[in-house]
N, C-alpha and C positions, 0 to 999 in steps of 0.2 A: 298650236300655240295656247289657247284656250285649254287641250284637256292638259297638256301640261303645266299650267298654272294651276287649275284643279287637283291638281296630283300633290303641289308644292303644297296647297291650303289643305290639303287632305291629311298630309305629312304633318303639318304643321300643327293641327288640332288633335292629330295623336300623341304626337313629341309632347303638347302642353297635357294632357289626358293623362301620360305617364308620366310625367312629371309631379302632376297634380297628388297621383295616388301614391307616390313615395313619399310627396312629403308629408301627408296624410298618413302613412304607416306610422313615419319618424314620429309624428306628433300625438298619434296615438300610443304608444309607446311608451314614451317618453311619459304619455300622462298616467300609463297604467302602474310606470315603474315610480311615479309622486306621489300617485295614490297608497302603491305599498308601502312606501319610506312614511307617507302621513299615518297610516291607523296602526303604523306599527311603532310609533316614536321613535321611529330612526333618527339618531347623532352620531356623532363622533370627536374625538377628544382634539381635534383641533376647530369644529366647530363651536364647541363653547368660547372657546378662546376670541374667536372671531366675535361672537354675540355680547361679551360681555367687553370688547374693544369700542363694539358700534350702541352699545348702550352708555360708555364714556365720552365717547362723541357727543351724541345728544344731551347728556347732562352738564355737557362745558368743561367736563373735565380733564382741562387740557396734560395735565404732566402724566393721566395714569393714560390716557389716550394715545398719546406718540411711541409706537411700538417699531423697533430694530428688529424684530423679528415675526410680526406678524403686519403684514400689508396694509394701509387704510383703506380702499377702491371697497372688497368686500363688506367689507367693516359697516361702511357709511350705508350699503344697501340696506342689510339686516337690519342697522338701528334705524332708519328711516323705516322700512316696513313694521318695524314693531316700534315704534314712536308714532307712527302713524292708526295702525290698526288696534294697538294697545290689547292685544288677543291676551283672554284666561288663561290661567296658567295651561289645561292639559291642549289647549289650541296653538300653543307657543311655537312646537316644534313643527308640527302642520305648516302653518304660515310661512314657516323659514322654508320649508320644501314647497311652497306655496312661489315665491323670490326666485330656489335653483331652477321652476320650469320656467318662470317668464323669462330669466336669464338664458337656457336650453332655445327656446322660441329665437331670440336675439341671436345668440349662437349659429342655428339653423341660417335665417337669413344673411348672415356674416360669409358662412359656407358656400351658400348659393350665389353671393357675387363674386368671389374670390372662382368658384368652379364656374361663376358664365364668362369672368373673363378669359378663363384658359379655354373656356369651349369655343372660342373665336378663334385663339393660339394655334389648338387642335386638328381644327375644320378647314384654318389657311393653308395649311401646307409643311411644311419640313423646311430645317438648315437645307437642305440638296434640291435642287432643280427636277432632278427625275422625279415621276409621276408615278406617286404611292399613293396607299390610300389608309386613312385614318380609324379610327371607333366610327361605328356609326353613331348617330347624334342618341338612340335609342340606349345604346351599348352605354355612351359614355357619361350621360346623366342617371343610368340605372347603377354603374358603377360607382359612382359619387355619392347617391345617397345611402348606398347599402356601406359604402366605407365610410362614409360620416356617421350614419345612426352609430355601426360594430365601433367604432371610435368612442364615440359618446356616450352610447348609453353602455359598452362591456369596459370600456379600460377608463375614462374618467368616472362615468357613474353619476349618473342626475342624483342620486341620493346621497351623496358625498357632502357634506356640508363642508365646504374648502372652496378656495378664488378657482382652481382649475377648469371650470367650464366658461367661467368670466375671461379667464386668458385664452382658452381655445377663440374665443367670439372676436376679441383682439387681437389676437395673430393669426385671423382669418381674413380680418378685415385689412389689417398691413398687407397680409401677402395679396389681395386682391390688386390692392393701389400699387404693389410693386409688377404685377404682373402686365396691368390697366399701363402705369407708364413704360412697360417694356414694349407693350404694343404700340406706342407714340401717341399715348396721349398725357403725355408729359406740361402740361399746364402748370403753374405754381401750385394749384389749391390742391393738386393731386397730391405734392409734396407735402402740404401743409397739414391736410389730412392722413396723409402716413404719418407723421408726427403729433399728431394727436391721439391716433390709435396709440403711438409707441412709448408717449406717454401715461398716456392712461393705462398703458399696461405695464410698465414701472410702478404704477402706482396700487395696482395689482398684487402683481406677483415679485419679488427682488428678482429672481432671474432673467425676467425682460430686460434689466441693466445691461447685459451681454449681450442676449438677445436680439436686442434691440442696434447693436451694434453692428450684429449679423446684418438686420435689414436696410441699416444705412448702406454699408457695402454694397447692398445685392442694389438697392436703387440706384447705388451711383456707377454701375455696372453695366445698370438697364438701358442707360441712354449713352448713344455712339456719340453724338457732339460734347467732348470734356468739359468745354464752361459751361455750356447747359446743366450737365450732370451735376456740378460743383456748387453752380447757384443752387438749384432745388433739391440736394441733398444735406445744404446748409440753413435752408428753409425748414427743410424736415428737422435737422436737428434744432433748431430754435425753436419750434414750435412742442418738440419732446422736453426740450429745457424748460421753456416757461408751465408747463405742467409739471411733472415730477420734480424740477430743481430746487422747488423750494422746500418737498420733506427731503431731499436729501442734504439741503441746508440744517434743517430742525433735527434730526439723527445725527449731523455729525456736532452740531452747537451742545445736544446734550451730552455724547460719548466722547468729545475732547480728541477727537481725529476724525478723518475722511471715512466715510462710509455710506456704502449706497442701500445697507440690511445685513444682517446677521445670521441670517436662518440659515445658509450655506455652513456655515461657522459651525454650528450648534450641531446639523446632522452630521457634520465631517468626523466633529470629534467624539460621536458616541457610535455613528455605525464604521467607523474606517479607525481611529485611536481606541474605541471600545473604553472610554469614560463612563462610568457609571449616570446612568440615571432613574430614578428621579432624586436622589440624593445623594450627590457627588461630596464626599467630605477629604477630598486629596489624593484617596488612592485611583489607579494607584501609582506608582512615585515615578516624574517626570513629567507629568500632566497639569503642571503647574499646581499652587496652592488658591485655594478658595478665600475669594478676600471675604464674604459675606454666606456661608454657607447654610442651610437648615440647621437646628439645632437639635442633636439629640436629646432626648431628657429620659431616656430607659434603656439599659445598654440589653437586655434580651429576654424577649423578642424587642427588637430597636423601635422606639417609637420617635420621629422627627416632627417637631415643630415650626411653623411659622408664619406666626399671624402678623407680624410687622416685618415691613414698612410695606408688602407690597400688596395690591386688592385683587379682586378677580375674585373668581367661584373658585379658582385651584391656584394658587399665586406662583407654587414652580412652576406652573406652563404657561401662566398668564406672564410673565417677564424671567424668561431664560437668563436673558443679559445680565442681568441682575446677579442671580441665581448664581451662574456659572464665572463670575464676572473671577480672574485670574488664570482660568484654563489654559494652557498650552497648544497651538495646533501645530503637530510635529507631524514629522513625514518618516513612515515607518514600512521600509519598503515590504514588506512580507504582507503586512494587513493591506496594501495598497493594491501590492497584487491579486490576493483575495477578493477582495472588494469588485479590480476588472474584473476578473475570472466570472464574480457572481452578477456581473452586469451584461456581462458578452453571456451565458448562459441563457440571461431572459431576452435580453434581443434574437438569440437564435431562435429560441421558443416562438416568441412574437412573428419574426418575418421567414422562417422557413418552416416553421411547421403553422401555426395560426394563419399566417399569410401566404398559402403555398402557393393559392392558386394564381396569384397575382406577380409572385416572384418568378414561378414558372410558365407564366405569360412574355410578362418580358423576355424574361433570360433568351426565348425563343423569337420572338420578334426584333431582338436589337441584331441577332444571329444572323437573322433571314435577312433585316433590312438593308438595301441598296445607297451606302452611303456618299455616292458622287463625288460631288466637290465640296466634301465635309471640312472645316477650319475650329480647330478649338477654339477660338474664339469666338464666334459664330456661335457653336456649341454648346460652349459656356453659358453665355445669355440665357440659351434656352432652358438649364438647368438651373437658374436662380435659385427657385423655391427649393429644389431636392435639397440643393446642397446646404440652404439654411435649415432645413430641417433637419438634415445626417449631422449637421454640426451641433443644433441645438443638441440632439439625441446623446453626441459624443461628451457633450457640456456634464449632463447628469452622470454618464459612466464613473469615473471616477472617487462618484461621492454615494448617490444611493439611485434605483431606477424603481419605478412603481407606474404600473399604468394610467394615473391620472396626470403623474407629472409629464408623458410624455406620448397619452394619444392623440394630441392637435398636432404634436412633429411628425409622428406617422403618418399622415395624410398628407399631411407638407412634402413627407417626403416622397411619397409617390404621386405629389400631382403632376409636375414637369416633367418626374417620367412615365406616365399614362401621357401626359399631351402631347407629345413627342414622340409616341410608337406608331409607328406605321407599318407594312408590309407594301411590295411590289404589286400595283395595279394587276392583278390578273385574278383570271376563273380562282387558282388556288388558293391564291392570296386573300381573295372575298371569303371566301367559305373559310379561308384559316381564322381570320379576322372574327365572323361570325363566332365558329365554333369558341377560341378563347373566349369571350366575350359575354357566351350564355356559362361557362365553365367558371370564371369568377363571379357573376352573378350567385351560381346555385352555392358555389363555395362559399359568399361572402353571408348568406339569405341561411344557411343552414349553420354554421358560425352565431349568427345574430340567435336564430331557433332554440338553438344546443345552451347556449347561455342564458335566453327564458325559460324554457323548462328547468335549468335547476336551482333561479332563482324564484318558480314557482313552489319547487319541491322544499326550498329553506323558508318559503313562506309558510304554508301549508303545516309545516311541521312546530310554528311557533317561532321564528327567527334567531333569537338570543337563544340557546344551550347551557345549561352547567360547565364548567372547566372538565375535557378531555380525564376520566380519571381519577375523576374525585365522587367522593359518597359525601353529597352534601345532602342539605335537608329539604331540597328541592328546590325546585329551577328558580331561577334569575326573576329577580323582579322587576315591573317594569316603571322608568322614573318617576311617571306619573302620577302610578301607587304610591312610590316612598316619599315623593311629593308631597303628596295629600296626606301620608300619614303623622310627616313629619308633621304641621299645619298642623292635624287635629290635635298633637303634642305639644302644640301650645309652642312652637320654634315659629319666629316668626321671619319675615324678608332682613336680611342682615346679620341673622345670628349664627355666632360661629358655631362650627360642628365640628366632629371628629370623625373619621373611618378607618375600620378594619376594611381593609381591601385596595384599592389603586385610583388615587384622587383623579388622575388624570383621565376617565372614562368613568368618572360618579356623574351622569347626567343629570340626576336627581338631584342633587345642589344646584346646578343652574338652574331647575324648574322651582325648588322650591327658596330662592334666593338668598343661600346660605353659603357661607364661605367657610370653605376648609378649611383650618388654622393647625392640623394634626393628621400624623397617619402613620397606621401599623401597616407595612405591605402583608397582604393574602398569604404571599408565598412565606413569608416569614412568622407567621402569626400563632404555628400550630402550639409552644407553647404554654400558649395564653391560653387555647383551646382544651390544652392537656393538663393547666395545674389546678391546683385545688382553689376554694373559694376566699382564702386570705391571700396570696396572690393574684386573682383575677382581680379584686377589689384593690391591690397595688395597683397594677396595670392603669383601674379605670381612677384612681385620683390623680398619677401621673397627666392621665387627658385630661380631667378638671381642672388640673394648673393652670393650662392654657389659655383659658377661659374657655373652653366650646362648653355648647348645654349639653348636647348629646351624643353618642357614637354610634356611627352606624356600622354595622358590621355585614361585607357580602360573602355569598357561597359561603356561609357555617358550616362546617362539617357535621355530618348527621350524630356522630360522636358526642357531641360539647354539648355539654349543660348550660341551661339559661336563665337562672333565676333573677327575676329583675327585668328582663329582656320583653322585647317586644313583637313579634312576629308578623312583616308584612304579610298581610293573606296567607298563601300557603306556600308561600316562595323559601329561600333560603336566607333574605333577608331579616336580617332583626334592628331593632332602636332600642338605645338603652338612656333613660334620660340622667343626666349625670345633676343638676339640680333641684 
C-alpha cells in the first residue's frame, strides 16, 4: 500500500516536472519570438489602426473612437499601455509587443484550464462501459502544449499586432467553463463566467457575435437536466449582454440599423466581390456607388486625397465604413466558389499535411476503438468543443482563412477528439497508445523547430526585403529612421504628409505622428519616376494642395532622379519637403 502511494507521488512530481518544462519552452519562446518583433520594429497595417483607436480612447475622443470595424477589447489595452508608459517614440513599437507577450502569458493559462478540464474528461473514461485506456497523463499534457505553443506562436503569431491571441485566451477560457459544466459542475457562476468570457470576446473580436452563439448551444447541451440547462444558459447569455450590448447599441445608434461590426462586410467585398481597395471610386459597376469616396486630384499617375473628415495615421483604414459607405454585398457564385475552393485548399494544407500526425493518430484509434453501448447522444456531449470549433473554422471558409484567424479553433477542434480517444485495454493497445503518442509529439516538436529556423533565417537576413523584382535604390527602411528623419525635417506630431507608396503599412507615420492626407500607390507611380522635372514638380504641387508639408516616397526605383529629395540612410526611402 505504502510503495504504491510512492509510485502515485513519484508519478505525480514527474507529470508536474513535465509539465513545468513545456510551459517553460512555451514561455520562452514566446519571449524570444517578442524579442525579435521588438529590435526589429515589427508592425502591421491593422496594428496601427488598433493604436491609434486606443489612443482615441484615452484622449476622450468619443465619435473618432467608436469603430464598426475595428474591435474596442484590444484598442483599450494598447492605449492604456501606452497612456501609461508614455514610451519614446523608437520604444513605441517594443512596448506594444511588450502588451502581445503579457497577453501570450494570459493566453497560456486560459489553455491550461480549459486542457486540465478535459484532462479529467480523458482519464474518466469513455461514452461505453468497456474498459479502454486513454493518453497517458505524460502523452496528454505533452500533446497539449506542443499543440498550443505550434498554435500560437506558427499560425496566430505573438508578433501580430491584432485582438487574435486576446480571442484565442477567451475562447479558451469559454471552452474551459463549457467543458468544467459538462462535467457537472454546472453552478450558476460557471455560467456567469462563460458570459463574461463571451462577452469580452464580442468585444474583441466581431466574430465572437456567432461565436459566441456557438457556445451558448454547446453549454446548453452540456447539461442533461433542460431547466437546469435553460436557466444557466440564460445567465450566460445575460451576462454576455450586459457586456458587449451596450457598443452594440452605440454601432448600431451611429450606422442607423442593427449591427453587431462590419469587418465581416469589408473583407467579403474586396476578397470574394473583388472591390477595389484602397480607393474604391465605383468600379466596378454593380458594387454599388460610393456615397463619400477619396478624391482624385491627378488623373496619372492617380494621386487620391483625403484629409477630411476622417483622422487616424491612414484614414482609409482607420474608418472603412466611412470610406466604402454605399458598397453593394452581392453574392456571385463563381467568386464564391473560388473563394471555398481557396479555403478548403488551406485547411487541407493545415490538417493533413501540417497536422498529419494527429489526424493519423485518430483516424486509427477511433478505427481500433470498441464502441459498446455507443448513443449519439451521449456522443455528442462529448464532442461539444470539436464541433464548435469545425463550426467556427467553417464560419471563416466562406469569406477569407488566415492562420491567426483561426489557430485557437484548431486546438478547439481537436481537444474533444484527443479526450475521447481511447484503444482497447490490452498488451497492444498500451504499446499502440504509446507508440502514437511519442509520434505526435516529435511530429508536433519538429513542426514548431522547422518554423524557428526559418524565422531565424528571415531574421538574420534583415527581415523587411525590397519588393520581389524591383531595382530600387536600396532596401526598405526602417519607421524609426523615417521617423526620426521626418522630426529633424522640422514635420512635427499632427502634420499632414503625403506618400509614394502604400499608406496602409507606412508605419513610420504612426511613429512619427503624422497623418496621411494623400497617396500615389508604388505600383502606379512609375511615371512620376519616368518624366521630366516640369512634371515631377506637377505631381508635387498637386500633393501641396492638400495641405501635407512632405512626401514620402518608398522603394524608389534605382532609375529616378532626385533633386530636392531626401535620402533616408542608405535605404530606398526618400522625403521631399514640399514647404
Amino acid at each position: 500500500m505504502l510503495k504504491s502511494a510512492q509510485r502515485v507521488a513519484l508519478g505525480d512530481k514527474r507529470l508536474l516536472w513535465l509539465r513545468n518544462s513545456f510551459r517553460l519552452l512555451a514561455v520562452v519562446m514566446a519571449g524570444l519570438h517578442t524579442w525579435a518583433a521588438a529590435i526589429s520594429q515589427s508592425m502591421n497595417p491593422d496594428g496601427v489602426a488598433y493604436l491609434d483607436i486606443g489612443d482615441a480612447y484615452f484622449r476622450r475622443d468619443w465619435e473618432a473612437a467608436i469603430s464598426t470595424v475595428w474591435s474596442p477589447l484590444y484598442s483599450w489595452l494598447l492605449g492604456a499601455a501606452l497612456w501609461l508608459f508614455r514610451p519614446p517614440m523608437p520604444w513605441e513599437f517594443p512596448t506594444v509587443h511588450l502588451v502581445n507577450f503579457v497577453i501570450f502569458l494570459a493566453t497560456l493559462c486560459a489553455f491550461e484550464f480549459m486542457w486540465g478540464q478535459l484532462a479529467g474528461t480523458q482519464q474518466a473514461g469513455t461514452v461505453s462501459p468497456t474498459r479502454q485506456i486513454p493518453w497517458p497523463p505524460w502523452a496528454w499534457w505533452s500533446i497539449g502544449y506542443l499543440l498550443f505553443t505550434w498554435a500560437s506562436l506558427c499560425l496566430i503569431q505573438i508578433w501580430s499586432v491584432t485582438p487574435d491571441m486576446l480571442m484565442a485566451a477567451l475562447v479558451f477560457a469559454a471552452a474551459g467553463l463549457v467543458a468544467r459544466i459538462r462535467a457537472g459542475h454546472d453552478q450558476w457562476y460557471s455560467f456567469a463566467l462563460l458570459g463574461c468570457a463571451l462577452g469580452l470576446g464580442y468585444l474583441n473580436k466581431a466574430i465572437m457575435f456567432p461565436v459566441s452563439l456557438l457556445f451558448m448551444a454547446a453549454a446548453l447541451m452540456a447539461v442533461s437536466d433542460g431547466r437546469r440547462a435553460l436557466r444557466g444558459t440564460g445567465l450566460a447569455l445575460l451576462f454576455s449582454l450586459l457586456i458587449g450590448g451596450p457598443f452594440v447599441l452605440l454601432i448600431t445608434s451611429a450606422k442607423g440599423h442593427f449591427t453587431y461590426g462590419e469587418a465581416g462586410k469589408f473583407t467579403y467585398v474586396r476578397h470574394v466581390n473583388g472591390v477595389i481597395y484602397p480607393h474604391w471610386q465605383g468600379e466596378p459597376a454593380g458594387d454599388g456607388v460610393p456615397v463619400h469616396p477619396s478624391r482624385q486630384i491627378f488623373e496619372n499617375p492617380p494621386i487620391y486625397e483625403f484629409a477630411t473628415p476622417i483622422g487616424g495615421t491612414y484614414p482609409i483604414a482607420y474608418d472603412q465604413a466611412y470610406w466604402y459607405e454605399g458598397v453593394v454585398v452581392r453574392f456571385d457564385l463563381v467568386n464564391q466558389v473560388r473563394q471555398l475552393i481557396s479555403s478548403g485548399l488551406y485547411y487541407a494544407d493545415l490538417f493533413v499535411y501540417r497536422q498529419a500526425a494527429i489526424l493519423f493518430s485518430l483516424s486509427l484509434i477511433y478505427a481500433l476503438r470498441k464502441w459498446g453501448s455507443f448513443s449519439p447522444r451521449r456522443g455528442g456531449r462529448a464532442a461539444l468543443l470539436s464541433a464548435v470549433g469545425v463550426l467556427a473554422l467553417l464560419l471563416y471558409a466562406p469569406i477569407l482563412v488566415a492562420g491567426r484567424y483561426v489557430g485557437v479553433f484548431v486546438v478547439l477542434f481537436w481537444s474533444d477528439l484527443l479526450a475521447q480517444a481511447r484503444l482497447p485495454d490490452s498488451p497492444v493497445g498500451r504499446r499502440m497508445i504509446t507508440t502514437l503518442s511519442l509520434l505526435i509529439v516529435t511530429f508536433l516538436g519538429f513542426n514548431i523547430l522547422l518554423f524557428n529556423i526559418q524565422g531565424l533565417g528571415d531574421l538574420a537576413r534583415g527581415g523587411e526585403q525590397p519588393p520581389a523584382g524591383a531595382a530600387v535604390a536600396g532596401p526598405p527602411a526602417r519607421p524609426v529612421a523615417v521617423a526620426g528623419e521626418l522630426w529633424r525635417m522640422g514635420i512635427e506630431p499632427g502634420d499632414p504628409v503625403a506618400v509614394i507608396g502604400y499608406g496602409f503599412d507606412a508605419f513610420w507615420a504612426r511613429l512619427a505622428r503624422a497623418k496621411i492626407v494623400a497617396e500615389m500607390l508604388e505600383w502606379q507611380a512609375t511615371p512620376f519616376w519616368l518624366g521630366d522635372s516640369a512634371f515631377q514638380q506637377a505631381v508635387l504641387t498637386a500633393f501641396a494642395s492638400t495641405g501635407a508639408r512632405a512626401v514620402v516616397a518608398e522603394n524608389v526605383p534605382a532609375y529616378a532622379k532626385l533633386p530636392g529629395w531626401r535620402r533616408v540612410g542608405d535605404s530606398s526611402y526618400y522625403i521631399y519637403l514640399l514647404d
